[in-house]
N, C-alpha and C positions, 0 to 999 in steps of 0.2 A: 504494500500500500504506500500510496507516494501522499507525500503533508507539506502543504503550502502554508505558508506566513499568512497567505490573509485568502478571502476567498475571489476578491480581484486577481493574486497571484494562479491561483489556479485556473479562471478565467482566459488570463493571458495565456497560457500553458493550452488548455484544451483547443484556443482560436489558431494557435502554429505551434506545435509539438517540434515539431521540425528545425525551429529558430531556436530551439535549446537543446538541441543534438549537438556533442563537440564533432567541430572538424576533421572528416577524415577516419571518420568512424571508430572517433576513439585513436587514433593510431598516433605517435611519438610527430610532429606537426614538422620537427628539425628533422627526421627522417623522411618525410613524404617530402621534403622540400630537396633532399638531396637521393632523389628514387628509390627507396625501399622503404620498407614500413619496420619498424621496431614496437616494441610495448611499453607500455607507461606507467610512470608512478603515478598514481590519484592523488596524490599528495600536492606534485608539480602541473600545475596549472595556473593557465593566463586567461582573461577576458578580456580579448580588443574588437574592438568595435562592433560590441554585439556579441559577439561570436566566443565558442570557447573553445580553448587549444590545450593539449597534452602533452609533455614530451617525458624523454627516457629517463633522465636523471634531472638531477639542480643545475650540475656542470654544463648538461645537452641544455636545459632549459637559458641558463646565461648565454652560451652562442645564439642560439636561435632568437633572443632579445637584443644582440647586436645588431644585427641587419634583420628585423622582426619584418619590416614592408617586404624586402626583398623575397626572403623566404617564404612567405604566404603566398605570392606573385607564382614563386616557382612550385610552391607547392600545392596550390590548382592546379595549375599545367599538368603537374603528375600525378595528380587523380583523376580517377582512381584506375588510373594504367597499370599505378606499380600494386597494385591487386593482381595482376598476373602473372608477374615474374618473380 
């Protein structure tokens, strides 16, 4: 069972489910950005612009906050291609 804050929150939630799905299906965000997919710590997690990103470690999570535009850029491009390889 899923418990929202308020019941507007939940509201929002039922109208797009989808707009609160992390990116990439969950998958490490600094890996999809550099074609493969890796696994994530729940722990490490960003919310930019809306959107919520995963990555492998604290360490992966700092690179991929250096050049955070870039990587998101490239790592659309490579979804969800690198799903097949």
């Amino acid at each position: 069972m899923v418990h929202f804050a308020s019941a507007a929150h939940t509201e929002m939630f039922d109208a797009d489910p989808e707009a609160f799905a992390p990116k990439y299906a969950g998958y490490c965000a600094y890996a999809v950005s550099k074609s493969y997919t890796a696994s994530t710590d729940p722990a490490v997690w960003t919310i930019y612009e809306v959107r919520l990103y995963f990555d492998y470690s604290r360490s992966v999570w700092a690179l991929w906050n250096l050049k955070r535009d870039d990587h998101i850029v490239s790592a659309d491009a490579n979804w969800p291609r690198v799903l097949e390889g």
